[in-house]
C-alpha positions in Angstrom: 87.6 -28.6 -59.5 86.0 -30.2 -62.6 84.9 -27.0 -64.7 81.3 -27.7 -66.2 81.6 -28.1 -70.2 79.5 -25.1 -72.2 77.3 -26.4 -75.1 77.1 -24.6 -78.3 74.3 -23.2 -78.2 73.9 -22.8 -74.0 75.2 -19.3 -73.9 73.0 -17.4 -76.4 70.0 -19.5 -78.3 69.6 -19.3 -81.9 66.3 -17.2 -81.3 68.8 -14.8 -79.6 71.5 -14.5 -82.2 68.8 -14.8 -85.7 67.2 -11.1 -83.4 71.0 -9.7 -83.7 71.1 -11.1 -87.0 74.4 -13.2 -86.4 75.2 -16.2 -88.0 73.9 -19.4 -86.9 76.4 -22.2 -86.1 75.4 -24.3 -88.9 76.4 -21.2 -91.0 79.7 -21.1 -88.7 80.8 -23.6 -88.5 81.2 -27.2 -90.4 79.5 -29.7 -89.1 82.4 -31.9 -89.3 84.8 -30.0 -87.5 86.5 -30.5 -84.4 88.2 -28.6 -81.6 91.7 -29.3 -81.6 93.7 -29.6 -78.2 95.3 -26.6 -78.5 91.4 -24.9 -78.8 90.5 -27.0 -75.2 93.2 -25.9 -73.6 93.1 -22.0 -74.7 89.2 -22.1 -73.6 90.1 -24.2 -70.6 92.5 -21.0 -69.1 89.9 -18.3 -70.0 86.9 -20.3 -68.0 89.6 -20.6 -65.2 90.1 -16.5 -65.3 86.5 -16.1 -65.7 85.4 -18.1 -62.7 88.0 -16.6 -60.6 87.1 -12.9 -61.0 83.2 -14.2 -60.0 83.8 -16.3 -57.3 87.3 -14.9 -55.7 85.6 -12.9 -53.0 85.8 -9.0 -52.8 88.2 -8.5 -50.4 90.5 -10.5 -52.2 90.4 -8.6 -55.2 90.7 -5.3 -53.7 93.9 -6.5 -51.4 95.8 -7.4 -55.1 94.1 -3.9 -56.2 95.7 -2.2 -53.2 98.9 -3.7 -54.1 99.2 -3.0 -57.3 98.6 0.6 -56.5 101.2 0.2 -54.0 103.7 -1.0 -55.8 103.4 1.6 -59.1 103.5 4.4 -56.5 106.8 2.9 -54.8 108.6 2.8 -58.6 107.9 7.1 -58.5 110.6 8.8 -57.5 110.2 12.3 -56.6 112.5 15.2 -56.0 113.9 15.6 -52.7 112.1 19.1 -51.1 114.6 21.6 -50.9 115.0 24.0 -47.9 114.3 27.5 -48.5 114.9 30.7 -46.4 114.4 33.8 -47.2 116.3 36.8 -47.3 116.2 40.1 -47.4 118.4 42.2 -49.9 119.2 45.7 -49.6 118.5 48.2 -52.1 120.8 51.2 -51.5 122.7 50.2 -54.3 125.4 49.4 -53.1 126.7 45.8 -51.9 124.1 43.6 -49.7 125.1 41.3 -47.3 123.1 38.2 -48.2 121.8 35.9 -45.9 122.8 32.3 -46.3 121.2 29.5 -46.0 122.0 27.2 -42.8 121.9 24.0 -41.5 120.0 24.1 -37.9 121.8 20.5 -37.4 125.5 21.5 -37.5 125.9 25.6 -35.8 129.4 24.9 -35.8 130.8 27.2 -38.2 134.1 27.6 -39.5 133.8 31.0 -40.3 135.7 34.6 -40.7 134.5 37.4 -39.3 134.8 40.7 -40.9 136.9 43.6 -40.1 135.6 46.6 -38.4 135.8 50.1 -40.4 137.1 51.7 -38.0 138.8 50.1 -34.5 136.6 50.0 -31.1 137.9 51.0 -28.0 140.4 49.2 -25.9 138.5 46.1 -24.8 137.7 45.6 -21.2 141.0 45.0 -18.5 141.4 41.3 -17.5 139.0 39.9 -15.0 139.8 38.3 -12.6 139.3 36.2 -9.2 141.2 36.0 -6.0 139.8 32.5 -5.7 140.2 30.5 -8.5 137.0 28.5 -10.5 137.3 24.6 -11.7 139.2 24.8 -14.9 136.7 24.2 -17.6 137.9 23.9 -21.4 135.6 25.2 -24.3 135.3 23.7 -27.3 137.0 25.7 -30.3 134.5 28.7 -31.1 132.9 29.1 -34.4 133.0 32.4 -36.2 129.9 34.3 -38.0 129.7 34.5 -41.3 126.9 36.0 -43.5 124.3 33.4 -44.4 124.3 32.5 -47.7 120.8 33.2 -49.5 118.9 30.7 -50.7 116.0 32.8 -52.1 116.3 37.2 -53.3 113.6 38.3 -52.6 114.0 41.5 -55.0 111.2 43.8 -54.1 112.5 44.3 -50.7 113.1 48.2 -49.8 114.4 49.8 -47.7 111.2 50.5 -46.1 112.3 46.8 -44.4 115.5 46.7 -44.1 117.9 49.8 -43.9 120.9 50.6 -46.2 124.6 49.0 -44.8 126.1 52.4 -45.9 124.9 53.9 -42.9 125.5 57.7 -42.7 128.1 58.9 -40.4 125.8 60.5 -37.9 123.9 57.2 -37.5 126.6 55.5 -37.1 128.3 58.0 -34.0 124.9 57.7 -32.2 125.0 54.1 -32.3 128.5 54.4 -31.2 127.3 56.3 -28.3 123.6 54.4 -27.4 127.1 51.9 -25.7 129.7 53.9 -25.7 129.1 53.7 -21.9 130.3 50.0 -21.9 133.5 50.4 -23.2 136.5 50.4 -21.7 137.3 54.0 -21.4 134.0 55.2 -20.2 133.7 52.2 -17.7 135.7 53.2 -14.7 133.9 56.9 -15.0 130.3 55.5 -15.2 130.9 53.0 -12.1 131.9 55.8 -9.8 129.3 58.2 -11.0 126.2 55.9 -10.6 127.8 54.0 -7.7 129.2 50.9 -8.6 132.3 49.6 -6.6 135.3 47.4 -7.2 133.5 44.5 -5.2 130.3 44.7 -7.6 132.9 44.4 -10.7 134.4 41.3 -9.0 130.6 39.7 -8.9 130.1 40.5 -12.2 133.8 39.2 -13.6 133.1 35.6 -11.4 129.2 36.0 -12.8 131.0 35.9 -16.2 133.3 32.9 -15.5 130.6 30.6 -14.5 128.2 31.5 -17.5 131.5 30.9 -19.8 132.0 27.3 -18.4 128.3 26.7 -18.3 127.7 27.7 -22.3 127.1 23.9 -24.1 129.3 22.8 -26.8 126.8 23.9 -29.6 127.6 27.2 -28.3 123.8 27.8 -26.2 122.5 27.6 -22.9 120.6 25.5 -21.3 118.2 26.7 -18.5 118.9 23.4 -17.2 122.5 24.0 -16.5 123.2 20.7 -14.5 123.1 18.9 -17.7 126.6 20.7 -18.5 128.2 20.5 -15.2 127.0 16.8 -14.5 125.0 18.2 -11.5 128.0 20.0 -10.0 125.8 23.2 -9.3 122.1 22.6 -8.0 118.8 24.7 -8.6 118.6 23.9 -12.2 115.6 25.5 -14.5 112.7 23.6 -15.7 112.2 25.3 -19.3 114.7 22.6 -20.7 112.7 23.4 -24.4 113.9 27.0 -24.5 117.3 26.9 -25.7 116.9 30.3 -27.5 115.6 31.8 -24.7 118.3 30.3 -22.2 121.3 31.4 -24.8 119.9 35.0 -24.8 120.0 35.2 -21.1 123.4 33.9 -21.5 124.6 36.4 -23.9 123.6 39.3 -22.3 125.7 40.0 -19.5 128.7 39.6 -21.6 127.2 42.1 -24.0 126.5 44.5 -20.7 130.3 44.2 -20.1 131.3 45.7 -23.5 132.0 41.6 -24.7 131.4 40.9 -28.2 132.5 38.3 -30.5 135.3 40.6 -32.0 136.6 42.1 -28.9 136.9 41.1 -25.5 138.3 38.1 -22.8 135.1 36.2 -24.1 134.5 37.2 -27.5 134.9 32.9 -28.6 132.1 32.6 -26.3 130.2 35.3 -27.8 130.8 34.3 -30.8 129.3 30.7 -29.9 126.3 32.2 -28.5 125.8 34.5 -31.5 126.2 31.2 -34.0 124.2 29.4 -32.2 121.1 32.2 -32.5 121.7 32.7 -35.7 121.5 29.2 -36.8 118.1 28.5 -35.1 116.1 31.5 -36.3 113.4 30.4 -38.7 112.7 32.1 -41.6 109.7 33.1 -44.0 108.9 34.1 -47.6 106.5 36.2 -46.7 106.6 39.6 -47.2 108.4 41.4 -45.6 110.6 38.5 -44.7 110.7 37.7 -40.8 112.8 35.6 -38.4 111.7 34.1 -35.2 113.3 32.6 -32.2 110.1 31.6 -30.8 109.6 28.3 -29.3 107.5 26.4 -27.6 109.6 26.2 -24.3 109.6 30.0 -24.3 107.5 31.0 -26.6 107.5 35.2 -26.9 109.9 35.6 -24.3 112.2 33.4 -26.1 112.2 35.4 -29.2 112.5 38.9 -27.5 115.5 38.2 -25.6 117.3 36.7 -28.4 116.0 39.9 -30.9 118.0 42.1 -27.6 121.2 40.2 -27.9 121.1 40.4 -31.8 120.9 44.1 -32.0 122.9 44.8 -29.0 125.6 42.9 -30.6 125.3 44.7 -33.9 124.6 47.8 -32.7 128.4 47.3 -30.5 130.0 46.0 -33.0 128.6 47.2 -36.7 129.1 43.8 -37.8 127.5 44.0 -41.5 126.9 40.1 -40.9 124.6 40.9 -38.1 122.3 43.2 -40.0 120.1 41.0 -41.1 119.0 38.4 -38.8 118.3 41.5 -36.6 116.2 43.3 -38.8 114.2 40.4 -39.7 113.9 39.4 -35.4 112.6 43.4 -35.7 110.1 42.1 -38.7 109.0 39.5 -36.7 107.8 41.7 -33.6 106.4 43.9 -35.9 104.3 41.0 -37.3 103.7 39.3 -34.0 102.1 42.2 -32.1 98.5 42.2 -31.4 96.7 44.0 -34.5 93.9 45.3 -31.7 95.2 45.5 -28.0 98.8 46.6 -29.3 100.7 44.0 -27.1 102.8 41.0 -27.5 101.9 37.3 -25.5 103.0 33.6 -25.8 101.8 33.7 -29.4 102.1 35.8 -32.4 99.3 38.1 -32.5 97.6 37.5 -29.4 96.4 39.8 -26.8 99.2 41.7 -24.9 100.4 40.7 -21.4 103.0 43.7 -19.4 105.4 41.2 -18.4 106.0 39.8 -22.6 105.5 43.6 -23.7 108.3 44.7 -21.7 110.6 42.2 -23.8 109.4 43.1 -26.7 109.7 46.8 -26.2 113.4 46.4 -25.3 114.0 44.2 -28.5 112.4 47.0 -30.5 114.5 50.0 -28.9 117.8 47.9 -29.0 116.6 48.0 -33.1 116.0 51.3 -33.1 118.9 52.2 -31.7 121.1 50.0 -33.8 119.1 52.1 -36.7 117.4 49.6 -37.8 113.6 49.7 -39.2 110.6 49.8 -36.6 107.7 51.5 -37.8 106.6 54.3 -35.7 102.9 52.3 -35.6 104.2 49.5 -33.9 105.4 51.8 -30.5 102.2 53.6 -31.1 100.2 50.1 -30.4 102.7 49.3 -27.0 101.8 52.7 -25.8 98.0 51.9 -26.2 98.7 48.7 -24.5 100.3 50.0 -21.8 97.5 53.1 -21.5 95.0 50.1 -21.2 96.7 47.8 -18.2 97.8 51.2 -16.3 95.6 52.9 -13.8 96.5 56.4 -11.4 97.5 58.2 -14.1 100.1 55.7 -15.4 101.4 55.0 -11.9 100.2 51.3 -11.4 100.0 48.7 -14.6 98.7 45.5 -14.0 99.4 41.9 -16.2 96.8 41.8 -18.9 94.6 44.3 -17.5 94.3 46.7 -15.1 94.1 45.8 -11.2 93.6 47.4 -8.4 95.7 44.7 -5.9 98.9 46.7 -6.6 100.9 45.0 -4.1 100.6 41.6 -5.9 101.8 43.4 -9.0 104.9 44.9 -8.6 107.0 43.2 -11.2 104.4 44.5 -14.1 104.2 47.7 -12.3 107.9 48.2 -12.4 108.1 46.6 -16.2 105.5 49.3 -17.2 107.2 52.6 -15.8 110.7 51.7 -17.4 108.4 51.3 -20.9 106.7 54.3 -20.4 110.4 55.8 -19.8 111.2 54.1 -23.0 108.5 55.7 -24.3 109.5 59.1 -23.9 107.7 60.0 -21.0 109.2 62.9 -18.9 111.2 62.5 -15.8 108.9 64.8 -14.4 105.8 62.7 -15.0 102.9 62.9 -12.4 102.4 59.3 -12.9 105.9 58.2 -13.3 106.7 59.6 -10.1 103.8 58.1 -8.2 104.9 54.7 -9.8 108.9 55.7 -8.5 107.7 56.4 -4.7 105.8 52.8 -5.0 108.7 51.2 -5.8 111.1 52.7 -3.6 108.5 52.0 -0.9 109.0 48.4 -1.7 112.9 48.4 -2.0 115.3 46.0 -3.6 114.7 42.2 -3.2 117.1 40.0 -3.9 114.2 37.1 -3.6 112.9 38.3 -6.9 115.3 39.0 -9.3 113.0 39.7 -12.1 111.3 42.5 -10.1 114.6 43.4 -9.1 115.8 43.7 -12.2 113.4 46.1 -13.4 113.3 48.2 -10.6 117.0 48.8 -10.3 116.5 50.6 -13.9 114.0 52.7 -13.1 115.1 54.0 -10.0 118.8 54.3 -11.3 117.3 56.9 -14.6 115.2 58.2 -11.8 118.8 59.2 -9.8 118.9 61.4 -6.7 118.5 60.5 -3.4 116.1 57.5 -3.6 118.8 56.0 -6.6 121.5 56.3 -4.1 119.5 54.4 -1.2 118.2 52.1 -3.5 121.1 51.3 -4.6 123.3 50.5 -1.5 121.1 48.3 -0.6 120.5 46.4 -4.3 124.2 46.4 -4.7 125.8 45.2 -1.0 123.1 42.5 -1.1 123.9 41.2 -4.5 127.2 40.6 -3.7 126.6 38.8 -0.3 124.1 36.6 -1.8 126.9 35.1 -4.6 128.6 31.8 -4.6 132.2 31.8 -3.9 133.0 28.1 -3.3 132.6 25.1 -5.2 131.6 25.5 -9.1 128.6 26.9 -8.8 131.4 29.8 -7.8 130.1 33.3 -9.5 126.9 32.0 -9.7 123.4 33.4 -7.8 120.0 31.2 -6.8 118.1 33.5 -4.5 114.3 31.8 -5.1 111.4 34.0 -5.1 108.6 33.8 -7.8 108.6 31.8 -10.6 112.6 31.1 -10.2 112.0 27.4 -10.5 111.8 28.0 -14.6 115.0 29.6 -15.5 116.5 28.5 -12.2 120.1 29.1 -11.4 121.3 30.4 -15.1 118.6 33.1 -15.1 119.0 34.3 -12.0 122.6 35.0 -12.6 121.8 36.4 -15.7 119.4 39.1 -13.8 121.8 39.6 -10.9 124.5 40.1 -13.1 122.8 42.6 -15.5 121.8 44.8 -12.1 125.3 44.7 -11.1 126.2 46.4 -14.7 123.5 48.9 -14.1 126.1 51.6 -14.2 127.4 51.7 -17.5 125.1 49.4 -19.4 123.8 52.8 -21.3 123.9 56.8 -20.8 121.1 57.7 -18.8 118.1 58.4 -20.3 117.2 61.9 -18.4 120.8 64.0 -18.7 120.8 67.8 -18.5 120.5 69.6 -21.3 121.2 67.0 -23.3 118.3 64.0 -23.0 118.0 60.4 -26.1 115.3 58.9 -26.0 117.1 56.0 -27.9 120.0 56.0 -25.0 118.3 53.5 -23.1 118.6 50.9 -20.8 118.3 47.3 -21.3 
C-alpha cells in the first residue's frame, strides 16, 4: 500500500500554530533544506505504526493484548502451597505427642510402635477352623507412628485435649471399661452371658474372612468382590465409603481383644488403624478437629471410625492414638446440631436416631478412653432423643416421633440402648415398655442392623427374656454362616437396606452380636453399676 505523502503545513495551519505561538516553518526551517533518506525512511516506519494502530481492527489488538498479559503472567513463578494440618499439643507440661503431618497418597508406613507401660493380658488363644479357608497372603503391615506436626497450635488446653500422664485411677478404669475382652476374663464372660464354643468358632472364621478381605492399603471396601475377584457374591454398593467400610472392618477384631500390639491379627489391625489415621482431615480451627466424613458415608462414616479409634486406644494406651481420637471427639462435638441436639449426613444438621446412635457410641467410647467430651454435648443427644421418643421414652422414631412403631423398630431399639447410655435406670418405666416391644418382636437374622442393637439391649436388660433372646439370636447366627467356598466365615442374610454395605457389613454386625458376651461389663451390675462400662 502506497502511504499518502503529508504536506508541511497539512497537519496543523499556520493560523493554528501563530494561536499556540509556535514557530512558523519559515522560522524552522531553511528554505533550502532537504530531507535526507535517512529522514524518509525514519518518517516512513512511524506512518506505518500509526496507520496500523487505526486501522488494525479491535479484536486484533486485544488478542496481542491478551497475549502479552499471558505471557508476563506465565514468566511468575509462585511458591508451591504447602499442606498444613493441625495439631493439638498438650499442655500438662510434660512431653506431647505431636501429630505429624501425612501423606493421604502413600498410608504405608514404616513405622515403630511404642511400648506399653505396663504389659496387657495374655492375648487371645489361637483361632481356629476345622475346615480350612483359601490361603490368602497379606501384604507386609505398616506400623503407627505419631504424626509429625506441621503446625503448634500453642493455645490449646487441656480443656481440648487431656494430659498423656494420665492418673492411675483413670487409667485402671480404662483398663476395666475392656478388661472383659481379654483373654483371662473371656472364657468367664462367655459362660455367664451364654455364649458357646460354636458362637466362638463363627466369630474366629468371621475373623479369617474379614483378614483376607482387608485391601492392600490396609481398608475395606464395602464392595468386597473387588479384593476377592468376585469369589464371594452380595457385594455393597457404598463403594465411596472406604472410612466407613474400614471401621466396620476393625471392629470385630477390636471386640475380640485384637489390637495392633497384641493379638493373631494385630498386622491387620495395625493396617486398618494406618489406614484411618492417614485419611482423617484436619483443621486450624479452633479447637482443632479431625473428620472421617465422606461423601459415600457421610456421618456414619465418621462415627464408626471415631469408635474404632478410641476403642483401640482405650485397649491399648497407645500415646500415638491420643490424638487423632480426641480430635474425631472434637469433630462430633462440632458437628452436632447447635438446636435439635442430633447428628445427620452433614455437620450441624438436624438429628436423625439411626446417625445419633453412632455418634453417641463414638462419644462414650471417648469418654471412656478419658478423653474430652463436654458434658453439653450428651446434654443436646438427650434433648434429641426426648424429642423423637414418645410413651414415656418407650418408642423413638427417625427424625421425629411416629406413632407406626412397627415400621420403626431399628430406631426404637437404637434409642433405648442410648437412653441406657445415658444413664437411664434399669428400672425405667419407659425402658421397660421399650424392652417388652422388642422381645415381642424377637431376633431376626434378616436385619442385622436391628439385630444388632437389640441383642444389646436385651443382653444389659439380662434375666429371663436375655436368655430366650438369646438362644435364639445366637443358634441362628451360626446356622446362617458360610462354611464352604471363600466366602467361608462370612454372613449375607438380606433384609433392609443390606444392599449398601452388603456382605462385609453384615458380617461385621453378625460378628459383633456373636461377641455380645464379653464385648464390655454390663452396664446394670449389683451394687456396683458404670455408666462408662458400656457396650458398643
Amino acid at each position: 500500500m502506497d502511504y499518502p505523502e503529508l504536506s508541511e503545513t497539512s497537519p496543523r495551519s499556520a493560523e493554528t500554530r501563530r494561536t499556540r505561538g509556535e514557530a512558523s516553518p519559515s522560522s524552522e526551517i531553511p528554505h533550502s533544506w532537504h530531507p535526507t533518506e535517512e529522514f524518509e525512511q525514519q518518517r516512513a516506519t512511524a506512518l506505518r505504526r500509526r496507520f496500523f494502530w487505526t486501522a488494525a481492527p479491535s479484536w486484533l489488538i486485544s488478542l496481542l493484548i491478551h497475549v502479552a498479559l499471558i505471557l508476563i503472567l506465565a514468566a511468575i513463578t509462585l511458591e508451591p502451597v504447602q499442606k498444613v494440618i493441625s495439631i493439638l499439643q498438650a499442655s500438662s507440661g510434660g512431653d506431647a505427642v505431636a501429630l505429624e503431618e501425612f501423606d493421604l497418597q502413600s498410608p504405608d508406613m514404616d513405622l515403630q510402635a511404642q511400648p506399653l507401660d505396663e504389659p496387657l493380658s495374655a492375648p487371645p488363644p489361637p483361632m481356629s477352623d476345622s475346615a480350612p479357608l483359601p490361603e490368602f497372603t497379606a501384604p507386609p503391615p505398616p506400623t503407627i507412628q505419631p504424626l509429625a506436626p506441621s503446625l503448634e497450635l500453642n493455645a490449646i488446653t487441656e480443656s481440648v485435649m487431656p494430659s498423656q500422664m494420665l492418673s492411675t485411677s483413670a487409667l485402671a478404669q480404662m483398663s476395666s471399661a475392656l478388661n472383659s475382652r481379654s483373654s483371662a476374663s473371656k472364657s468367664e464372660m462367655l459362660e455367664r452371658f451364654g455364649g458357646s464354643a460354636a458362637s466362638e468358632k463363627s466369630v474366629a472364621m468371621a475373623l479369617r474372612w474379614l483378614a483376607q478381605h482387608q485391601a492392600p492399603d490396609g481398608g475395606w471396601d464395602f464392595n468386597h468382590s473387588r479384593l476377592c475377584r468376585n469369589q464371594c457374591p452380595d457385594p455393597g454398593s457404598k463403594i465411596y465409603a472406604r472410612n466407613g467400610a474400614t471401621a466396620m472392618g476393625l471392629l470385630p477384631f477390636l471386640g475380640a481383644g485384637q489390637t495392633h500390639l497384641e493379638g493373631q491379627y494385630k498386622d491387620t489391625v495395625k493396617r486398618g488403624l494406618s489406614f484411618l489415621i492417614n485419611r482423617m482431615q484436619v483443621t486450624n480451627e479452633t479447637p482443632p478437629h479431625g473428620s472421617w466424613h465422606e461423601d459415600g458415608g457421610t456421618m456414619y462414616s465418621h462415627g464408626l471410625a471415631a469408635i474404632a479409634v478410641c476403642e483401640a486406644y482405650a485397649m491399648t494406651r497407645d500415646p500415638d492414638l491420643i490424638q487423632p481420637a480426641q480430635l474425631a471427639i472434637n469433630y462430633l462435638v462440632y458437628a452436632q446440631d447447635p438446636r435439635g441436639g442430633g447428628w445427620r449426613y452433614q455437620p450441624k444438621s438436624p438429628g436423625d436416631t439411626s446417625v445419633v446412635g453412632w455418634c453417641l457410641m463414638a462419644l462414650k467410647s471417648g469418654k471412656m478412653a478419658n478423653l474430652v467430651v463436654p458434658p453439653s454435648t450428651f446434654r443436646g443427644t438427650s434433648n434429641f432423643l426426648d424429642f423423637v421418643s414418645t410413651n414415656n421414652g418407650a418408642y423413638y422414631g427417625y427424625e421425629e416421633p411416629t406413632s407406626e412403631i412397627d415400621s420403626r423398630k431399628s430406631t426404637i431399639a437404637v434409642g433405648l440402648l442410648c437412653r441406657m447410655y445415658m444413664d437411664w435406670p434399669k428400672d425405667h418405666p419407659g425402658l421397660q415398655d421399650g424392652i417388652k416391644f422388642l422381645a415381642a418382636k424377637g431376633p431376626q437374622v434378616d436385619d442385622l442392623y436391628f439385630s444388632y442393637y437389640a441383642t444389646q439391649v436385651m443382653r444389659h436388660q439380662g434375666g429371663p427374656l436375655w436368655d430366650k433372646w438369646n438362644q435364639g439370636m445366637r443358634d441362628a447366627l451360626i446356622q446362617a454362616q458360610a462354611t464352604e467356598g471363600h466366602a467361608a466365615g462370612s454372613w449375607y442374610t438380606g433384609g433392609p437396606h443390606a444392599t449398601a454395605g452388603g456382605r462385609l457389613a453384615a458380617t461385621s454386625f453378625a460378628t459383633m452380636i456373636l461377641e455380645v458376651y464379653y464385648r464390655h461389663m454390663p452396664l446394670y451390675r449389683e451394687k456396683s453399676a458404670n455408666a462408662d462400662d458400656f457396650e458398643i
